[in-house]
C-alpha positions as CSV (number, residue, x, y, z in Angstrom):
1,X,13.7,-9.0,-18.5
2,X,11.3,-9.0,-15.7
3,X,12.8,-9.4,-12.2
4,X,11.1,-12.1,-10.1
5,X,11.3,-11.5,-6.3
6,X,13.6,-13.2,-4.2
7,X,11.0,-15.1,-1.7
8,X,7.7,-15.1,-2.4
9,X,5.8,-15.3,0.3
10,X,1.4,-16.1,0.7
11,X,0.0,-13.2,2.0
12,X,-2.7,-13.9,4.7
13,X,-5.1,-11.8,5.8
14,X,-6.4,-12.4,9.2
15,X,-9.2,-9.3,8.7
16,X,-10.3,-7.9,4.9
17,X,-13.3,-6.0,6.2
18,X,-13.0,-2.7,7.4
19,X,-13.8,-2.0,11.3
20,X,-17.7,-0.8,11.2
21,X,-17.5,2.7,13.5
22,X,-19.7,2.3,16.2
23,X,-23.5,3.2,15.2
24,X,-22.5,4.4,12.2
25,X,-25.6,2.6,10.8
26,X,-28.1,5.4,12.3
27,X,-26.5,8.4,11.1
28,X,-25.5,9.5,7.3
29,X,-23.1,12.1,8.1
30,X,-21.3,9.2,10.0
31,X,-19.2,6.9,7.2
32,X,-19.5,3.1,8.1
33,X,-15.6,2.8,7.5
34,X,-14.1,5.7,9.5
35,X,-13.3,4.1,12.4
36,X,-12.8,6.1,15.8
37,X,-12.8,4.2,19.2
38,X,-16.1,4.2,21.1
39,X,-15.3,6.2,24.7
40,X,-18.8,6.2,26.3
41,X,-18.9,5.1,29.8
42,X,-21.7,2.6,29.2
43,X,-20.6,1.5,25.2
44,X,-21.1,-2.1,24.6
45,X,-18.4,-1.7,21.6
46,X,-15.7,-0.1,24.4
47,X,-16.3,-3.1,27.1
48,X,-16.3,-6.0,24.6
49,X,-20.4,-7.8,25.2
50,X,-20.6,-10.4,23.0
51,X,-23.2,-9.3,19.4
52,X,-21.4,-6.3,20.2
53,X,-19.5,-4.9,16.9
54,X,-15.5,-6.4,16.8
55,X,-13.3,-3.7,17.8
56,X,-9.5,-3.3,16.5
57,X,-6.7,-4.8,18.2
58,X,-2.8,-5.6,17.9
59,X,-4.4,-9.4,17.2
60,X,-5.6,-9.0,13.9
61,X,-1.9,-7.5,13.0
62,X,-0.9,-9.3,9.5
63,X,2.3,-11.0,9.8
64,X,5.8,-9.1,10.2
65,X,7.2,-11.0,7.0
66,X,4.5,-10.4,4.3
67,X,3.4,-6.5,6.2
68,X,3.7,-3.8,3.5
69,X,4.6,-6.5,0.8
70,X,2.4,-6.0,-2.5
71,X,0.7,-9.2,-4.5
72,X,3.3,-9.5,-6.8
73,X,5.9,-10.4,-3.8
74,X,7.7,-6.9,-3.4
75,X,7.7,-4.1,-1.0
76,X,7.5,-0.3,-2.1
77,X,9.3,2.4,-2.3
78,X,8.6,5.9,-3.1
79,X,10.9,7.7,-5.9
80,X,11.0,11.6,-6.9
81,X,14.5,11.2,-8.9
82,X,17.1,9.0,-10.4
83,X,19.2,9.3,-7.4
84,X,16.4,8.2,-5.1
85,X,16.4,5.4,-7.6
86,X,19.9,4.4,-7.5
87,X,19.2,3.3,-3.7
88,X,17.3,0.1,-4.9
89,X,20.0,-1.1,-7.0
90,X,21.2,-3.8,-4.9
91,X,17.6,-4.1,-3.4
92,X,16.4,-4.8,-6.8
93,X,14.5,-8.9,-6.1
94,X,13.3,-7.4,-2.8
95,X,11.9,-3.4,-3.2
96,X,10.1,-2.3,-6.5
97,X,10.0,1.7,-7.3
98,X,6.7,3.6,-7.4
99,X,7.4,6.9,-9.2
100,X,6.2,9.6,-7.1
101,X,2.8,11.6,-7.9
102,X,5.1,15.0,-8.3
103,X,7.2,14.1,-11.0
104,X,7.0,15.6,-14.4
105,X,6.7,13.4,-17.6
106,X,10.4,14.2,-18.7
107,X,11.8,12.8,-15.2
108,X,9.6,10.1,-15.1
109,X,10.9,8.8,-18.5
110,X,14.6,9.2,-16.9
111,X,13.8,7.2,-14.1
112,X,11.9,4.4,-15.8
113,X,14.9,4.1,-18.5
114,X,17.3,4.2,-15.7
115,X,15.3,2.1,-13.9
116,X,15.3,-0.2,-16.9
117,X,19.1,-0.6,-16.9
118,X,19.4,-1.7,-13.0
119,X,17.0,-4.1,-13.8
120,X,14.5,-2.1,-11.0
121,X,10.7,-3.0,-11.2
122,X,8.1,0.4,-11.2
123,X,5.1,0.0,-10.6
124,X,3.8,2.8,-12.0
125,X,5.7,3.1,-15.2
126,X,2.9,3.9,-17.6
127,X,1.7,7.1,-15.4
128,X,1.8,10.5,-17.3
129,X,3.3,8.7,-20.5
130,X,1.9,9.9,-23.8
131,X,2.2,8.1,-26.8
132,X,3.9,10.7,-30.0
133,X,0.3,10.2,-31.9
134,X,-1.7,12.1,-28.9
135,X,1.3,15.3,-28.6
Protein backbone atom coordinates (compact mmCIF):
# COMPACT_ATOMS: atom_id res chain seq x y z
CA UNK A 1 0.00 0.00 0.00
CA UNK A 2 1.92 2.96 -1.24
CA UNK A 3 0.72 6.34 0.19
CA UNK A 4 0.21 8.98 -2.53
CA UNK A 5 0.75 12.60 -1.32
CA UNK A 6 -2.03 14.80 -0.52
CA UNK A 7 -1.34 17.76 -3.26
CA UNK A 8 0.98 17.31 -5.70
CA UNK A 9 2.31 20.18 -6.71
CA UNK A 10 4.90 20.98 -10.22
CA UNK A 11 8.02 21.95 -8.99
CA UNK A 12 9.58 24.96 -10.94
CA UNK A 13 12.89 25.82 -10.99
CA UNK A 14 13.52 29.34 -11.70
CA UNK A 15 17.64 28.63 -11.63
CA UNK A 16 19.17 24.73 -12.09
CA UNK A 17 22.70 25.93 -12.70
CA UNK A 18 24.97 26.50 -10.01
CA UNK A 19 26.26 30.26 -9.38
CA UNK A 20 29.82 30.27 -11.31
CA UNK A 21 32.24 32.03 -8.38
CA UNK A 22 33.74 34.84 -9.71
CA UNK A 23 37.00 34.02 -12.02
CA UNK A 24 36.97 30.80 -10.97
CA UNK A 25 37.76 29.95 -14.59
CA UNK A 26 41.62 31.17 -14.17
CA UNK A 27 42.48 29.38 -11.15
CA UNK A 28 42.37 25.44 -10.41
CA UNK A 29 42.55 25.55 -6.75
CA UNK A 30 39.38 27.82 -7.18
CA UNK A 31 36.05 25.23 -7.74
CA UNK A 32 33.62 26.76 -10.44
CA UNK A 33 30.70 25.87 -8.00
CA UNK A 34 31.77 27.29 -4.61
CA UNK A 35 30.26 30.36 -4.69
CA UNK A 36 31.54 33.35 -2.29
CA UNK A 37 30.41 36.94 -3.11
CA UNK A 38 32.87 39.09 -5.07
CA UNK A 39 33.90 42.25 -2.53
CA UNK A 40 36.41 44.13 -4.68
CA UNK A 41 35.96 47.73 -4.96
CA UNK A 42 36.15 47.76 -8.66
CA UNK A 43 34.36 43.98 -9.42
CA UNK A 44 32.15 43.97 -12.31
CA UNK A 45 30.36 40.72 -10.69
CA UNK A 46 29.67 43.07 -7.19
CA UNK A 47 28.24 46.26 -9.20
CA UNK A 48 26.01 44.23 -11.58
CA UNK A 49 27.69 45.40 -15.68
CA UNK A 50 25.83 43.69 -18.02
CA UNK A 51 28.20 40.21 -19.63
CA UNK A 52 29.10 40.34 -16.20
CA UNK A 53 28.55 36.70 -14.43
CA UNK A 54 24.71 36.60 -12.68
CA UNK A 55 25.08 36.93 -9.10
CA UNK A 56 22.62 35.28 -6.38
CA UNK A 57 19.65 37.03 -5.16
CA UNK A 58 16.26 36.56 -3.01
CA UNK A 59 14.73 36.59 -6.87
CA UNK A 60 15.64 33.38 -8.02
CA UNK A 61 14.07 31.93 -4.55
CA UNK A 62 11.80 28.74 -5.69
CA UNK A 63 8.39 29.08 -4.53
CA UNK A 64 7.30 28.87 -0.74
CA UNK A 65 4.78 25.87 -1.55
CA UNK A 66 6.92 23.37 -3.55
CA UNK A 67 10.58 24.69 -1.23
CA UNK A 68 12.10 21.56 0.29
CA UNK A 69 9.43 19.32 -1.38
CA UNK A 70 11.12 16.18 -3.14
CA UNK A 71 9.96 14.85 -6.85
CA UNK A 72 7.72 12.44 -5.60
CA UNK A 73 5.43 15.31 -3.93
CA UNK A 74 6.62 14.95 -0.18
CA UNK A 75 8.75 16.90 2.16
CA UNK A 76 11.57 15.20 4.47
CA UNK A 77 12.14 14.38 7.54
CA UNK A 78 15.12 13.09 9.31
CA UNK A 79 14.59 9.86 11.70
CA UNK A 80 17.12 8.20 14.33
CA UNK A 81 14.27 6.03 16.16
CA UNK A 82 10.79 4.76 16.18
CA UNK A 83 9.70 7.44 18.36
CA UNK A 84 11.11 10.12 16.06
CA UNK A 85 8.91 8.15 13.73
CA UNK A 86 5.77 8.12 15.48
CA UNK A 87 5.67 12.09 14.87
CA UNK A 88 4.68 11.57 11.12
CA UNK A 89 1.80 9.50 11.85
CA UNK A 90 -0.78 11.98 11.13
CA UNK A 91 1.66 13.75 8.70
CA UNK A 92 1.79 10.64 6.84
CA UNK A 93 0.32 12.12 2.77
CA UNK A 94 2.38 15.23 3.56
CA UNK A 95 6.15 14.25 5.17
CA UNK A 96 8.05 10.96 4.16
CA UNK A 97 10.85 9.59 6.68
CA UNK A 98 14.51 9.35 5.71
CA UNK A 99 16.23 7.01 8.17
CA UNK A 100 19.18 8.77 9.51
CA UNK A 101 22.90 7.92 8.41
CA UNK A 102 23.66 6.74 12.24
CA UNK A 103 21.34 4.13 12.62
CA UNK A 104 22.33 0.54 12.97
CA UNK A 105 20.77 -2.20 10.68
CA UNK A 106 18.70 -3.71 13.63
CA UNK A 107 16.92 -0.23 14.33
CA UNK A 108 16.64 0.56 10.89
CA UNK A 109 14.56 -2.73 10.32
CA UNK A 110 12.30 -1.46 13.46
CA UNK A 111 11.67 1.65 12.02
CA UNK A 112 10.87 0.60 8.47
CA UNK A 113 8.43 -2.23 9.85
CA UNK A 114 6.95 0.29 12.10
CA UNK A 115 6.97 2.55 9.52
CA UNK A 116 5.24 0.05 7.47
CA UNK A 117 2.27 -0.18 9.86
CA UNK A 118 1.47 3.72 10.02
CA UNK A 119 1.43 3.58 6.46
CA UNK A 120 4.76 6.20 6.58
CA UNK A 121 6.81 6.43 3.24
CA UNK A 122 11.08 6.06 3.81
CA UNK A 123 12.93 7.00 1.54
CA UNK A 124 15.74 5.28 2.27
CA UNK A 125 14.42 1.85 3.28
CA UNK A 126 16.75 -0.40 1.44
CA UNK A 127 20.04 1.38 3.18
CA UNK A 128 22.30 -1.05 5.29
CA UNK A 129 19.69 -4.07 4.55
CA UNK A 130 21.35 -7.36 3.81
CA UNK A 131 19.69 -10.08 2.33
CA UNK A 132 20.10 -13.73 4.69
CA UNK A 133 22.16 -15.30 1.53
CA UNK A 134 25.14 -12.45 1.92
CA UNK A 135 25.28 -12.95 6.27
Amino acid sequence: MAVSPLVKRTIVKKRTKKFARHQADLFLRISRTSWRKPKGIDGRVRRRFKGALPMPSIGYGSNKKTRNILPDGFKTVVVYNVQELEMLMMHNRTYSATVGHSVSSRLRRAIVERAEQLAVRVTNANAKVRSEEDA
